[in-house]
C-alpha positions in Angstrom: -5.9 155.3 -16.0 -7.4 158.5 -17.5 -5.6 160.1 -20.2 -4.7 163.9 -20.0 -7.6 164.8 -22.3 -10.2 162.9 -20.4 -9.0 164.8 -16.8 -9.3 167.7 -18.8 -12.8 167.2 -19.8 -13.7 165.6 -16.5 -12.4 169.1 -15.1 -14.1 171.4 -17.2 -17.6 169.1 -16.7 -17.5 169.2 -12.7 -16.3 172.7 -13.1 -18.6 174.5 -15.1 -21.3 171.9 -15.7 -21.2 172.7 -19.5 -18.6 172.6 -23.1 -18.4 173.3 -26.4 -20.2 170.2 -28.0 -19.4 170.6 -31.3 -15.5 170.9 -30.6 -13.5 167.7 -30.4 -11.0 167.3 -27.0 -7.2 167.8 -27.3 -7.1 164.1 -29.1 -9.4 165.1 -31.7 -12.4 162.9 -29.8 -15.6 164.2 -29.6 -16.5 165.2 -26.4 -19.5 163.1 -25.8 -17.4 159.6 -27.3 -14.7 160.9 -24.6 -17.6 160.7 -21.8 -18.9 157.4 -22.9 -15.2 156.0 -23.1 -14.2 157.7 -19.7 -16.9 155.3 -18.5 -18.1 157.8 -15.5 -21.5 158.2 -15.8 -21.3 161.4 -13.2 -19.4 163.5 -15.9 -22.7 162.7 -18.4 -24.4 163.3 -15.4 -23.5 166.6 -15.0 -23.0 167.3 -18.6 -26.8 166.4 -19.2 -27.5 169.3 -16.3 -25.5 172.1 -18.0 -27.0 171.3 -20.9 -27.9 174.8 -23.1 -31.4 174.8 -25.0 -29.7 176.3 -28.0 -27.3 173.3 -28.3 -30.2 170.5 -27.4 -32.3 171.6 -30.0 -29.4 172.0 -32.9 -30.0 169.8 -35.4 -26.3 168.9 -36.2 -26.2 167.7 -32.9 -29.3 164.8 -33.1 -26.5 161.9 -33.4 -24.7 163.3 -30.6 -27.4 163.0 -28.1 -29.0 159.9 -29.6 -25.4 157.8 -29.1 -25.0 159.7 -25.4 -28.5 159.0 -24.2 -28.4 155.5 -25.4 -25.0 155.0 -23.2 -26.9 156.7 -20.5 -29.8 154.1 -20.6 -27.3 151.4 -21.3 -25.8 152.8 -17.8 -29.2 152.7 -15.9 -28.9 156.4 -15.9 -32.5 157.4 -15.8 -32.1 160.6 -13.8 -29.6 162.4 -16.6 -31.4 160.5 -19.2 -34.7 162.6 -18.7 -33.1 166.0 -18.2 -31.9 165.4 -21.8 -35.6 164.6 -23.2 -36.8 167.6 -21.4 -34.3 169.7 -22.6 -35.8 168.3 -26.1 -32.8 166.4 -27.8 -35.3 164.4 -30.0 -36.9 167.4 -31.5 -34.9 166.8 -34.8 -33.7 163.2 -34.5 -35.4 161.1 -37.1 -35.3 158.0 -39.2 -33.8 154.9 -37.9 -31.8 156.6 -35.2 -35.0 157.8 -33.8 -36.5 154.6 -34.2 -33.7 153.2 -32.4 -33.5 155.3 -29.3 -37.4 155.3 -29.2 -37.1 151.2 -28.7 -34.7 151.8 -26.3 -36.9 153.8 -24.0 -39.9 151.9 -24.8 -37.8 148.5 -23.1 -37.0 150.6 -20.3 -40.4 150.7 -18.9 -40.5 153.9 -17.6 -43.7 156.0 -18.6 -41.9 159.4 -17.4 -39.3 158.7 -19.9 -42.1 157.7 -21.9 -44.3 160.7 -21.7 -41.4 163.1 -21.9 -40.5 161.4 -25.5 -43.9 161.5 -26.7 -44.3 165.4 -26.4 -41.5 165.6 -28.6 -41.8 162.8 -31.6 -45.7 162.4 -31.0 -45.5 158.9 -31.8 -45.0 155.3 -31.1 -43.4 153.2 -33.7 -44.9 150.1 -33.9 -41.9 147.9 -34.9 -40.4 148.9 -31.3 -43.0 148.1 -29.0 -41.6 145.1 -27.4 -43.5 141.6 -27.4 -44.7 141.0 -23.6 -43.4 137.8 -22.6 -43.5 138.3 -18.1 -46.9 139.6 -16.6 -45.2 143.1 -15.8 -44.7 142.8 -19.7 -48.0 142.7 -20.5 -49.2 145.2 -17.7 -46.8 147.6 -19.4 -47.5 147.0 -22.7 -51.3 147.2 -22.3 -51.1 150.9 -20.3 -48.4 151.8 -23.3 -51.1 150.6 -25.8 -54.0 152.7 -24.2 -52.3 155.5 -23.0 -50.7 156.4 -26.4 -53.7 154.9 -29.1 -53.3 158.1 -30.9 -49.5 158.4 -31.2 -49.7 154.7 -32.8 -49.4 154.4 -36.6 -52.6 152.1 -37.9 -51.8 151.6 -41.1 -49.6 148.8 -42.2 -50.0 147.8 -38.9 -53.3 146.4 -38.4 -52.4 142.6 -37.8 -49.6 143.2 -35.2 -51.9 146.0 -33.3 -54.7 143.5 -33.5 -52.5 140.6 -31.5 -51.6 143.2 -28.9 -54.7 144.7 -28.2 -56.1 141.4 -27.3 -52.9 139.6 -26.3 -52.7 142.2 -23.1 -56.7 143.7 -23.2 -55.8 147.0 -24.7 -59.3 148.0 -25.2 -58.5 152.0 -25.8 -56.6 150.3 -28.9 -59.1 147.6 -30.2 -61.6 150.5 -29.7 -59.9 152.7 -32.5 -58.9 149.5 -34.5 -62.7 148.9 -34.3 -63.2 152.5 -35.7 -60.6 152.6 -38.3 -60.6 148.8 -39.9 -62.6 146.2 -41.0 -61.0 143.7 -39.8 -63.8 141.2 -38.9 -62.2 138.4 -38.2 -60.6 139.5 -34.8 -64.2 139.7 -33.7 -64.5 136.1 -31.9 -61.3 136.5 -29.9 -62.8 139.7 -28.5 -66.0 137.6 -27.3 -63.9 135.0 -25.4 -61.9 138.1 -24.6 -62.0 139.9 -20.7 -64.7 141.9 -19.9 -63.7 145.7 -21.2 -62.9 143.8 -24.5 -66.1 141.9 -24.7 -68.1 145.0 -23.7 -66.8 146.3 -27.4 -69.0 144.1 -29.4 -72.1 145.4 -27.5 -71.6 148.7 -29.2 -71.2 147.6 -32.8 -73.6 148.0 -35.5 -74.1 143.8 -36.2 -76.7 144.2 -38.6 -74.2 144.1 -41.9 -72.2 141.2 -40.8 -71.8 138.3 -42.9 -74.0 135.5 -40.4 -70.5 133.3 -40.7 -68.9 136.0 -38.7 -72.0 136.5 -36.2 -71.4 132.2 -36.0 -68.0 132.9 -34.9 -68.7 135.7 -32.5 -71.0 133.4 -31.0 -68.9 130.3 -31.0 -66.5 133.0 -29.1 -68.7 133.9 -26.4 -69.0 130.0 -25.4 -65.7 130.2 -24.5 -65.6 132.3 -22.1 -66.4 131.5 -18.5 -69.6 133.5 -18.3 -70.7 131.9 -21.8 -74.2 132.2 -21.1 -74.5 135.9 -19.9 -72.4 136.5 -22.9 -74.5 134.8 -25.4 -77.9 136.4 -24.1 -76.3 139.8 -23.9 -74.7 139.3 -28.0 -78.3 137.8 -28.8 -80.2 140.8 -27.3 -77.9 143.4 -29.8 -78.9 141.5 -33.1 -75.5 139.2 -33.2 -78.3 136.3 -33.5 -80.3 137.9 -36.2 -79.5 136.6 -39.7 -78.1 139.7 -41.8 -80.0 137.7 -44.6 -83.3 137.8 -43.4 -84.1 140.0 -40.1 -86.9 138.0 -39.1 -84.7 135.1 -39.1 -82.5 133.8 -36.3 -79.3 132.3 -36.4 -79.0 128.7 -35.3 -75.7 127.2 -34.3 -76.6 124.0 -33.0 -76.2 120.8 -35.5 -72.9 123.1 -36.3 -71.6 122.9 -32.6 -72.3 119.6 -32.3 -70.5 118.9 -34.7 -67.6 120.6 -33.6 -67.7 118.7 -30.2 -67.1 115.7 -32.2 -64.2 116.6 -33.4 -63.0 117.8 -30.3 -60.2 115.9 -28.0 -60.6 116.2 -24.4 -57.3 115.6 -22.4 -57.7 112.8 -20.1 -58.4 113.3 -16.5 -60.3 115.4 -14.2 -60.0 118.7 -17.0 -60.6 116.9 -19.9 -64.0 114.9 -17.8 -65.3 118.7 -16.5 -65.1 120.4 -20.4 -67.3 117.5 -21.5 -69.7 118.5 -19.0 -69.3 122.5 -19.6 -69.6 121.7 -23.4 -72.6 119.4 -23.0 -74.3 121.8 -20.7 -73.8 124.6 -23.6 -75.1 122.0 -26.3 -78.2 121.6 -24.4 -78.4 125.1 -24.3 -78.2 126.2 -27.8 -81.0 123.1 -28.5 -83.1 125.1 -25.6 -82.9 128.7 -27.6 -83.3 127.3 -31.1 -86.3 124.9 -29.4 -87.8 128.4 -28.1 -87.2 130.2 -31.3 -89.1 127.3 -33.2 -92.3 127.2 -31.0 -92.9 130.9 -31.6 
């Protein structure tokens, strides 16, 4: 049963559609903690519509809207909890309760909410993207990831940005990771990649890279399914030329071999067809480095 206070400030709300925010109600509650503990999500509702500009934007007021819009989230309120990011309530929320109601609409999904934020804070912080773990995850989290590439914070972030980008084939990221780090070694995982990340590689400058990282590139585009397109393309940009000595190519053979040894093949049908695949590639290598030796 509602307390006299709370039918007073349900009254005034469905009334006039606004109130005095920064007074308390006749039991010395603020008004928005005497929304969330009415529990009707129609009086935030309406609240969120009357909402004035002046008293949106007022700083003193950040905590106010971050705890009300995170009950209105909580409530699968997504209606009311837009009107208050377009009527800019994050515009001076910062720190960890910014972080904290950024996450929040991050794991709601919704790139409305999502867009509406961003012209605000300008930014994505990178401890709150969520870790994709359902297929919509990962659809999500890859159009997040290109959508918003400038609004994400590189540094100090490389490694986890790294293991998104390719996790969900956010190539508009590993693009400007490309551009911004050195970080070699995620190069092979972008050659057994999809086909927008692979396409990355084909626009690089190899000629500096160590030949052990050329190897690996390599090694990556074998284990992709179209492993021999992909290893003609990478050898027709340089990724086979030895950084060394130009004139020299870079042979992977004996190494691959070698590698196949040490491999174990699950038994059965899969395990009977990857010793084929992996034979067929071995026999391929031996054909290019055979070529390479008669010229």
């Amino acid at each position: 049963m509602q307390t006299r206070p709370a039918r007073e400030l349900a009254m005034r709300l469905l009334e006039y559609g606004r109130c005095d925010w920064k007074d308390p109600d006749d039991s010395e509650v603020p008004l928005h903690k005497a929304i969330i503990r009415s529990g009707r999500a129609e009086l935030a509702v309406k609240a969120a519509d009357g909402l004035r500009k002046r008293d949106a934007e007022d700083p003193s007021l950040a905590s106010v809207w971050a705890e009300l819009l995170s009950w209105l989230l909580s409530r699968q309120q997504r209606a009311a909890a837009g009107v208050l990011l377009k009527k800019g309530i994050l515009k001076h929320m910062e720190g960890e309760e910014l972080d904290e109601v950024l996450g929040q609409i991050l794991s709601y999904q919704d790139m409305e909410l999502i867009n509406t934020a961003v012209r605000y804070v300008k930014r994505i912080p990178v401890k709150q993207i969520p870790a994709p773990e359902s297929l919509s995850d990962y659809r999500f989290t890859r159009e997040l990831l290109n959508r918003y590439t400038k609004y994400i914070e590189i540094k100090d972030n490389e490694k986890t940005l790294w293991n998104l980008s390719i996790m969900c084939e956010a190539e508009v990221l590993a693009k400007r990771l490309l551009k911004k780090t050195k970080d070699y070694q995620y190069l092979p995982r972008l050659a057994e990649g999809g086909d927008k990340m692979f396409g990355l590689l084909l626009h690089i400058r190899c000629g500096n890279i160590l030949d052990e990282v050329k190897k690996e590139v390599l090694y990556g585009a074998l284990q992709s399914e179209a492993w021999k397109k992909r290893f003609e393309l990478l050898a027709g940009k340089g990724w086979k030329k030895s950084s060394v000595n130009r004139k020299e190519e870079i042979c992977l053979g004996d190494e691959y071999l070698k590698r196949l040894e040490n491999r174990k093949y699950v038994p059965g049908r899969k395990g009977h067809l990857d010793q084929i695949n992996d034979r067929a590639k071995l026999r391929f290598l031996r054909n290019c480095e055979e070529g390479i030796k008669a010229h």
